[in-house]
C-alpha positions in Angstrom: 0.0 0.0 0.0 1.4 3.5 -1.3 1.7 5.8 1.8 -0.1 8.4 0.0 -3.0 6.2 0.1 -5.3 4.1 1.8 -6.9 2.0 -0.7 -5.1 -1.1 -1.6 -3.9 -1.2 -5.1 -5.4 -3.7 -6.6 -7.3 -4.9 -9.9 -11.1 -5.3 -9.4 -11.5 -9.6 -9.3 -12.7 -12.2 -7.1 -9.0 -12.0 -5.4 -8.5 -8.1 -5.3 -5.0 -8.0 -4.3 -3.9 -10.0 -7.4 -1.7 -13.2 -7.1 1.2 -14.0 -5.2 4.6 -14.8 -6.8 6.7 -17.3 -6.4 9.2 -18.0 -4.0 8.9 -16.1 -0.7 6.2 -14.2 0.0 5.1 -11.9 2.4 8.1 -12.5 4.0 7.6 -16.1 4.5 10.7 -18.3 3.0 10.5 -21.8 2.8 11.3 -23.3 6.0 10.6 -26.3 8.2 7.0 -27.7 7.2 6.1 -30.5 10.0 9.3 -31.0 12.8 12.6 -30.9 10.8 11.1 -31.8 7.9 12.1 -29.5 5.1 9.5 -28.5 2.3 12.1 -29.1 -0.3 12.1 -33.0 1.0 8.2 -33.6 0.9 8.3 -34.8 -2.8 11.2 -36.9 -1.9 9.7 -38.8 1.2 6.1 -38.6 0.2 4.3 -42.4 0.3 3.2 -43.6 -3.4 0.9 -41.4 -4.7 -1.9 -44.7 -5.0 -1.4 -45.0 -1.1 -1.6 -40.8 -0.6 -4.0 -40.2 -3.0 -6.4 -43.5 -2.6 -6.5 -46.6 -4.2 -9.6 -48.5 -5.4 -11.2 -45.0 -4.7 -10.7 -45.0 -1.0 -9.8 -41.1 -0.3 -8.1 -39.8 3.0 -10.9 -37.9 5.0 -10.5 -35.4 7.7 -10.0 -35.8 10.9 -13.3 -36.0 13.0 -13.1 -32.8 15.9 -12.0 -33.1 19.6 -14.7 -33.6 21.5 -15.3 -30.8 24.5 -14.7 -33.0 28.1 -17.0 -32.2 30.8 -16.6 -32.5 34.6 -20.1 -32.3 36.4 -19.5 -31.2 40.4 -21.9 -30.6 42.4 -21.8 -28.5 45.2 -23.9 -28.5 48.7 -23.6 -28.4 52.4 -25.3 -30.4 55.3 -26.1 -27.9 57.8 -26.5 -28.9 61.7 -29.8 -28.0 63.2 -29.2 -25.1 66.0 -31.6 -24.2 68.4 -32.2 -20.0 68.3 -29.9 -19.5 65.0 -30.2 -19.4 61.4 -28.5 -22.7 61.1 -28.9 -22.7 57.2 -28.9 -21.4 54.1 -31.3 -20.9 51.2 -31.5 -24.3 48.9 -33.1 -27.5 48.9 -30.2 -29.5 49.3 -29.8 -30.0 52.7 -28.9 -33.7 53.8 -26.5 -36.4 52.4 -30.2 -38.0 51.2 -30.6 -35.0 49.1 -27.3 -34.7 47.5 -27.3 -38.6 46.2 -30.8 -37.8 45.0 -29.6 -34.6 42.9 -26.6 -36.7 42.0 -29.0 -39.3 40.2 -30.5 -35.8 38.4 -27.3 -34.8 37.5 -26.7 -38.1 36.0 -30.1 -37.8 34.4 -29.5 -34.5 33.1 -26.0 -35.3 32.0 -27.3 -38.2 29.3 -30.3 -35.7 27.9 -27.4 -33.2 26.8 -25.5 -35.8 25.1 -28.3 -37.3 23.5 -28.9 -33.5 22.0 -25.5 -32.5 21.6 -24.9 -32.1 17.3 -21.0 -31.7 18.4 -18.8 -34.5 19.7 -19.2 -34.2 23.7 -17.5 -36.0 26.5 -19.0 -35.8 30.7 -17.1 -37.2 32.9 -18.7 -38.8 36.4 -20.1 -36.7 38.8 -18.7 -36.0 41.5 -20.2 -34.6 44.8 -18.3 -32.5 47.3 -19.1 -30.4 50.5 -15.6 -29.1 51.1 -13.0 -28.1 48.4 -10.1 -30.5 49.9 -12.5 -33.3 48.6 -11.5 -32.1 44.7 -8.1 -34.1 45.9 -10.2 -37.0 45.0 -11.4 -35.8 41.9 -8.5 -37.8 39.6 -10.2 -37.0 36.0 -10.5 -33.3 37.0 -7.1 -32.3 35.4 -8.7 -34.1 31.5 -11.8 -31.8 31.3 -11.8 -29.1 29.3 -15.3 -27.6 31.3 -16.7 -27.9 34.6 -20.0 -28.1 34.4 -20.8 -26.7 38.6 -23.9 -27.2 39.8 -23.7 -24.7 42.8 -26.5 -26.1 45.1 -24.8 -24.4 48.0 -21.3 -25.4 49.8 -18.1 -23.9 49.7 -17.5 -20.6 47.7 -13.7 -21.2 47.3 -14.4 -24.2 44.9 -15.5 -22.3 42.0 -11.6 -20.0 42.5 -9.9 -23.3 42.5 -11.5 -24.4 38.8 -10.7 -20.9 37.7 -7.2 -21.4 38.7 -6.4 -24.6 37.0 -7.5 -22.8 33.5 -11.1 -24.7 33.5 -13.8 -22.6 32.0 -16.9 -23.2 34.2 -20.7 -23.4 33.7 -22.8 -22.5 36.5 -25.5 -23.9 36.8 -28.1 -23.3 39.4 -32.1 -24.3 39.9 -34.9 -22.5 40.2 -37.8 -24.9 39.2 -36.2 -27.3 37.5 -35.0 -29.1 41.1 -34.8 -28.0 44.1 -33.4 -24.7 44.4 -30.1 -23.7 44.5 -28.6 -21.2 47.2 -26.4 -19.9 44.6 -29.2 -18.9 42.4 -29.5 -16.2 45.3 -25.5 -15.0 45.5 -23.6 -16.0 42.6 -24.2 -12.5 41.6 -23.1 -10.4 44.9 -20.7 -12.8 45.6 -18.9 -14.6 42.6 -19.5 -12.0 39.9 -19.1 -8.6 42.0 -17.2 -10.0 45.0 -19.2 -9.4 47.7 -18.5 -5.9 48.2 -19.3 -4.2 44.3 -21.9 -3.2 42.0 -19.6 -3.7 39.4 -18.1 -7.3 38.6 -15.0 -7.4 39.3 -14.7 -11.3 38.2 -12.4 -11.3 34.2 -12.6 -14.5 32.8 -16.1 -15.2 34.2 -19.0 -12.7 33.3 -23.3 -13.3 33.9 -23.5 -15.3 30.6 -21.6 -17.6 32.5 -24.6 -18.2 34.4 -27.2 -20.7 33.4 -30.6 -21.2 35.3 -32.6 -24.3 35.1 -31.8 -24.6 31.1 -30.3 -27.3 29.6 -30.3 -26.3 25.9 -28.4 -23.1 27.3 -26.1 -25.6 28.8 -25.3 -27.5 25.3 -25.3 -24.3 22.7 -22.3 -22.9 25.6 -20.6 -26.5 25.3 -21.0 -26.0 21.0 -19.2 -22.9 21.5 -16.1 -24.1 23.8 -16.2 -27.1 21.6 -15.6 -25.1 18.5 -13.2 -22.7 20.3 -11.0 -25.6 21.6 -10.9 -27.1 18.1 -9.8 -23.9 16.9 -7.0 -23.3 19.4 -3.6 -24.2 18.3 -5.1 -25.6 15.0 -3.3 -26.2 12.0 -3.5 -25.1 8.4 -1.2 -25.9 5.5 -0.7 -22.3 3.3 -0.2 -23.3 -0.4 2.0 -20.1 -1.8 1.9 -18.4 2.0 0.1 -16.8 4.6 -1.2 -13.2 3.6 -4.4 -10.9 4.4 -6.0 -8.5 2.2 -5.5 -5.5 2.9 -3.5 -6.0 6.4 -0.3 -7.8 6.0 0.3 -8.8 9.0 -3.4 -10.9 9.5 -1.3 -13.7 9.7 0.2 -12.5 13.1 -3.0 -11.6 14.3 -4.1 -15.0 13.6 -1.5 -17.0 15.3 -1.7 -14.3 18.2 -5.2 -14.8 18.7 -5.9 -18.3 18.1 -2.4 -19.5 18.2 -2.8 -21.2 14.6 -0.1 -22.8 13.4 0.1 -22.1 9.6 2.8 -23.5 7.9 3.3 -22.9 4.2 4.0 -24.3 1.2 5.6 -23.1 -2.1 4.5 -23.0 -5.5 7.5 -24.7 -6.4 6.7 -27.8 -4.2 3.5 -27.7 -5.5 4.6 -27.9 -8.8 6.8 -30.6 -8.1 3.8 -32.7 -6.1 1.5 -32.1 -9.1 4.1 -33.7 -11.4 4.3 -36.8 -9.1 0.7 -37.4 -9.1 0.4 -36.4 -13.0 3.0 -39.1 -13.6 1.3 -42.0 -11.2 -1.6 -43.3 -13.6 -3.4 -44.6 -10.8 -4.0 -41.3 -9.0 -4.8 -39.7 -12.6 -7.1 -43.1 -13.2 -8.9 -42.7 -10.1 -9.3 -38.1 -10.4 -10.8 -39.6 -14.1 -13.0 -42.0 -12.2 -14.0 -39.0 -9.8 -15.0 -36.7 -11.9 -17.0 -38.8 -14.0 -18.6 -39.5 -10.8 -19.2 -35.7 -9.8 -21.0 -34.8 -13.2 -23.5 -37.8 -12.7 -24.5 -36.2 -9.2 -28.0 -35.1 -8.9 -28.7 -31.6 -10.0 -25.2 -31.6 -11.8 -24.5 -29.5 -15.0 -21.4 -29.6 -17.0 -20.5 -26.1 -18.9 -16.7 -26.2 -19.3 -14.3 -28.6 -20.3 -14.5 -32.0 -18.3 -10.5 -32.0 -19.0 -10.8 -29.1 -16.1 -13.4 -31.0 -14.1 -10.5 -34.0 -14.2 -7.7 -31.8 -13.4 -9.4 -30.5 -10.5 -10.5 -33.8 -9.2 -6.4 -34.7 -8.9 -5.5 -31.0 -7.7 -8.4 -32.2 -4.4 -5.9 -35.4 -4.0 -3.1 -33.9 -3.7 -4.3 -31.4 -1.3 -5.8 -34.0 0.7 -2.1 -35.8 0.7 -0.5 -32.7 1.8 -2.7 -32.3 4.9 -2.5 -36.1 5.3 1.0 -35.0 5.8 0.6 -31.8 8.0 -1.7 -34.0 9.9 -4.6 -31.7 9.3 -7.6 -30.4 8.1 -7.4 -27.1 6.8 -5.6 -26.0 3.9 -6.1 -21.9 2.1 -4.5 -21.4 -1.2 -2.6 -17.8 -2.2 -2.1 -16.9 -5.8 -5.0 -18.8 -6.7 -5.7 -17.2 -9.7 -3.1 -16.9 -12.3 -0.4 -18.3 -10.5 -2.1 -22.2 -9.6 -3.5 -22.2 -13.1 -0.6 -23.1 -15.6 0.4 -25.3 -12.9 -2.8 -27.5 -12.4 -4.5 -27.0 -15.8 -7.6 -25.9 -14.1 -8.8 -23.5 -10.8 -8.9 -24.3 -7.2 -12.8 -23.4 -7.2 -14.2 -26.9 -7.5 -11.2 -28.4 -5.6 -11.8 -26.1 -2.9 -15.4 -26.8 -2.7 -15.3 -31.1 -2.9 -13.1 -30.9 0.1 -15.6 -28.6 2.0 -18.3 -30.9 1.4 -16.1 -33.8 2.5 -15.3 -32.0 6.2 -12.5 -30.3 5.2 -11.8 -26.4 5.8 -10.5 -25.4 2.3 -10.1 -21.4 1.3 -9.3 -19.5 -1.2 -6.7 -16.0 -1.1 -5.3 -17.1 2.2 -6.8 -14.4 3.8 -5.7 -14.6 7.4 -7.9 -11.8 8.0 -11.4 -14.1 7.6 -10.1 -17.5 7.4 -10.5 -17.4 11.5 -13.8 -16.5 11.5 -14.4 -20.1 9.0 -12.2 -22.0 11.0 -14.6 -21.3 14.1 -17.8 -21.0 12.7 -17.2 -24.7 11.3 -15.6 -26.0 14.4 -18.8 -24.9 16.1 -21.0 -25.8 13.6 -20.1 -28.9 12.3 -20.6 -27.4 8.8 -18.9 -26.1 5.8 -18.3 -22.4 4.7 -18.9 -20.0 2.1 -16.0 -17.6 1.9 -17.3 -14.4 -0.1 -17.4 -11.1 -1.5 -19.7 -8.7 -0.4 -21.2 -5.9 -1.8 -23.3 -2.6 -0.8 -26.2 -3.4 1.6 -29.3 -1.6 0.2 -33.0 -2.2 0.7 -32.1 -4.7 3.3 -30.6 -6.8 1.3 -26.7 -7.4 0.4 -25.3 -9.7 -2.7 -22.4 -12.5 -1.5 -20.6 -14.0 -4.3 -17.3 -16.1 -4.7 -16.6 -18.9 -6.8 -15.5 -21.7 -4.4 -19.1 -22.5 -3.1 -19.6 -25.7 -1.2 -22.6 -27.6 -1.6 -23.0 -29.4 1.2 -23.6 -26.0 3.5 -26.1 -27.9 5.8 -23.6 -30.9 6.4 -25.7 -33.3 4.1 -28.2 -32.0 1.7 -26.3 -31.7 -2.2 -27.7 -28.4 -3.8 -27.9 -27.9 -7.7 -25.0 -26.8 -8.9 -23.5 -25.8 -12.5 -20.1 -26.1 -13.4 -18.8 -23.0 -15.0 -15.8 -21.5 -15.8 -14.3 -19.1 -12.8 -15.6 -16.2 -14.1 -12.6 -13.6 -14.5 -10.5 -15.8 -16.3 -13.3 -17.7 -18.1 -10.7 -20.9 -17.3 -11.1 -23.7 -15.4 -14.2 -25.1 -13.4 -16.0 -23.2 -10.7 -19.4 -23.9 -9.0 -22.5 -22.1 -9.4 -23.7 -23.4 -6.2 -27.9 -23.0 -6.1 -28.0 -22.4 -2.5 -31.2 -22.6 -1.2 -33.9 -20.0 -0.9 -35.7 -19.0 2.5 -32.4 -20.2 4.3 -30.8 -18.8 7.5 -27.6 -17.7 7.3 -24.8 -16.4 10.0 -22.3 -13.9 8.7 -19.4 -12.9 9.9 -17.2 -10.1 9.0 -13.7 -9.4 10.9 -11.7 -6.9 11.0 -8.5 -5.8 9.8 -7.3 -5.5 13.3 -8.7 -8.8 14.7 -10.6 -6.7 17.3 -13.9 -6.6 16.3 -16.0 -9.1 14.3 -19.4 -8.1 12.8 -22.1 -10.7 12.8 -25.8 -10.3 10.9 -28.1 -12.8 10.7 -29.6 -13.3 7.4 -32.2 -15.2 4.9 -31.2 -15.9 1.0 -33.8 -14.7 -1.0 -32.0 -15.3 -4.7 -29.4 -17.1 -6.0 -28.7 -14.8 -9.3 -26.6 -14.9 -12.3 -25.3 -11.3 -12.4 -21.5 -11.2 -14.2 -19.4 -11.8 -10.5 -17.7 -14.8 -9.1 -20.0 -17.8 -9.7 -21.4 -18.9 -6.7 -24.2 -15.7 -5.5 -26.3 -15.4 -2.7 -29.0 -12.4 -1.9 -29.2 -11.9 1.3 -31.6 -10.0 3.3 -31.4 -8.7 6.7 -33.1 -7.2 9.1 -30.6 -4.4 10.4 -30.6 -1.1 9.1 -29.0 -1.2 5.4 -27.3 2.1 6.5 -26.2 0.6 9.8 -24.6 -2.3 8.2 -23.0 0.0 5.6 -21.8 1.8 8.6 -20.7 -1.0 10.5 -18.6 -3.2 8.2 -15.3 -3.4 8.6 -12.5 -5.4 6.8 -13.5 -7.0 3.2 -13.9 -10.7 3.1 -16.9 -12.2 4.7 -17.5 -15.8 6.1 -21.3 -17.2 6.0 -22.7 -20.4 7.4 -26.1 -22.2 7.6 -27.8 -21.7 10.3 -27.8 -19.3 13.6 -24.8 -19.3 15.7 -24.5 -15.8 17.2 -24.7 -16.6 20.7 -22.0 -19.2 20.3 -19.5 -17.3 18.2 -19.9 -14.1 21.3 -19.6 -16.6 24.0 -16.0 -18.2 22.2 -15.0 -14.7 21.2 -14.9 -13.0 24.1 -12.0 -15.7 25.1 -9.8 -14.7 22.5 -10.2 -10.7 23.3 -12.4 -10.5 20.0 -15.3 -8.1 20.5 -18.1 -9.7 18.9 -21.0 -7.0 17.5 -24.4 -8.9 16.5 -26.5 -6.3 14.5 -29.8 -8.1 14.0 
């Protein structure tokens, strides 16, 4: 960017900032790709390319996400009858009787949240404690992720002591749905403002925190830690570098907030993989195979080459090799325009969008500026995502295009979809992806500064044709259009089937990400 100016200098194309060149970019050389092992070396030491890529058309899949481990405690006292005194507190949890009978409703309680849960979920036993010296006992304590505390009553220094150990903590208290809880009285004078504020003084525990009675408030706060843990320390391969348009150093930001461990690879070894896999006739057979395959799908229409459709097929092999490799499931490609073309013989836009719908998280531009946002809405979702352009908001509606569509965006369902060229270099094979009408929609848009991420709720109400990147969405919201122009920071959205605003606020707020929901 000129220093004379703050608009980035850039052609007008589904990947604004153009493509990235060879070698080292964005000040990323080639350097150690997984422990030692140098990028240089992968082509040397990579398994045959029938084992890599699949033979007798078995294809590696992603791996399945960690599941969220849950401690239950429960907390309560046994109080001494005292003649004259107030010899307890509030709650009906009173005797040893009680507590082994709201164990048994814990237990109860436990199995209808994994029976609901749409997100792998792990509970631990229960375990029941009057005094906080009793957590000694509590040897699968240190392997959950969450404590689930149902605060009946008992010791106030118990919750500290999860806090300390880096557990994030659910409390849970009763009103009607058992016998009531004394902390449904205090855990507001006393946990969240300490007893002696009217302002909380409590940092990594706030009110939302707090769940009363509620079990589905319970599992959509367990979706969002699950997704946040998955997200964590996560890694992602970087075909051609990290970058972020229009903020160069997105990929910092990234690995500052969610500690994501990119790690790129070059063009050049690339190139060299693609030659492997172009030479092995069974991985070429079996990308043949494949997209013969694709065009017979359902609701499948073939207007380009099928050469491309082929090409793309092996391109989604070898990327699935390469992560094989990483030992992961996300992958973003930079340069994808002209840069991956001459090199595969076709776009990334299909390739990109089979490994969505397989359960992979596959984007385009390697903009570490949204990618994030998809790596978290999927980990908490479960679903794929739809990487886009937007455009002016007007009339309460906004257009969202890009040409990488998945079509698998609820998980399952295959939407129509035409195979076109990608539309600025009328080259290759991209999906028009016929998402469907009168369907809910969360989208996100970050930031340049990773400080602030925009959500709007939304319903698709068209899926046009207009000359823009292939896949295109019509979106209306209920916001303000003025607001939202307002509002919007950054460029690059991220949109997902589906409502998942509370969950993306509750997991944001962890990584210091201010999270503003304008619907």
């Amino acid at each position: 960017m000129s220093e004379h100016t703050h608009v980035p200098q850039c052609h007008a194309r589904c990947c604004p900032c153009g493509d990235a060149e060879l070698g080292e970019i964005d000040g990323i050389s080639r350097r150690s790709f997984l422990g030692g092992v140098a990028l240089g070396g992968i082509a040397l030491t990579w398994m045959s390319w029938a084992e890599a890529a699949g033979a007798e058309n078995q294809l590696p899949g992603p791996a399945a996400r960690k599941p969220i481990v849950v401690k239950p405690v429960l907390t309560y006292a046994v109080p001494q009858r005292a003649r004259q005194t107030s010899w307890r507190s509030w709650g009906g949890i009173q005797t040893e009787q009680d507590a082994k009978a709201e164990t048994a409703r814990i237990e109860e309680e436990v199995k209808q949240v994994q029976a609901m849960a749409d997100f792998p979920l792990q509970f631990l036993p229960v375990t029941a404690i009057r005094d906080a010296k009793q957590l000694e006992g509590a040897n699968d304590l240190a392997s959950a992720d969450v404590v689930l505390l149902y605060a009946a009553g008992g010791p106030a220094d118990v919750f500290q002591r999860f806090r300390d150990q880096g557990k994030d903590v659910i409390y849970f208290v009763r009103h009607k749905s058992g016998p009531v809880s004394l902390w449904y009285e205090i855990v507001s004078p006393i946990h969240l403002r300490g007893g002696q504020s009217d302002q909380r003084v409590t940092k990594a525990f706030d009110e939302e925190d707090v769940v009363v009675d509620d079990l589905k408030a319970v599992l959509w706060r367990l979706r969002a830690l699950c997704g946040l843990k998955n997200t964590m320390n996560s890694r992602i391969v970087a075909v051609g570098g990290a970058s972020g348009w229009g903020q160069p150093k997105a990929p910092e930001l990234a690995k500052e907030r969610f500690k994501l461990d990119i790690q790129p690879l070059s063009y050049p070894e690339l190139g060299e993989l693609i030659k492997a896999a172009r030479a092995d006739q069974a991985a070429v057979a079996l990308a043949r195979r494949r997209a013969e395959a694709y065009l017979k799908l359902p609701g499948t229409s073939l207007e380009t080459d099928a050469k491309f459709v082929e090409n793309a097929m092996l391109l989604d092999q070898i990327f699935r090799a390469i992560m094989l490799k990483a030992e992961c499931r996300a992958i973003t490609v930079n340069g994808c325009m002209a840069t991956i073309m001459p090199m595969a013989e076709t776009t990334a836009c299909l390739t990109l969008s089979t490994l969505n719908d397989d359960g992979y998280l596959a984007f385009c531009e390697s903009d570490f500026v949204v990618v994030p946002s998809g790596i978290l809405l999927s980990n908490i979702s479960g679903l794929p995502m739809f990487l886009n352009d937007p455009t002016y908001p007007h009339d309460g509606v906004i257009t969202l295009a890009h040409c990488t569509g998945p079509r698998k965006m609820d998980g399952k369902t295959l939407e129509p979809a035409r195979i076109l060229t990608h539309f600025e270099s009328d080259y290759g094979a991209a999906p028009k992806v016929e998402m469907r009408k009168g369907q809910m929609t969360t989208n996100i848009l970050p930031d340049f500064k990773a400080e602030r991420w925009v959500g709007v709720l939304g319903e698709i109400v068209d899926a046009p044709f207009l000359d823009i990147c292939r896949d295109q969405i019509d979106v209306r919201f209920t916001c303000d259009s003025l607001r939202l122009a307002q509002r919007m920071p950054g460029f690059h959205w991220m949109t997902g089937y589906g409502d998942y605003s509370k969950e993306l606020g509750y997991a944001l707020k962890r990584v210091g990400i201010q999270w503003e929901w304008l619907t």
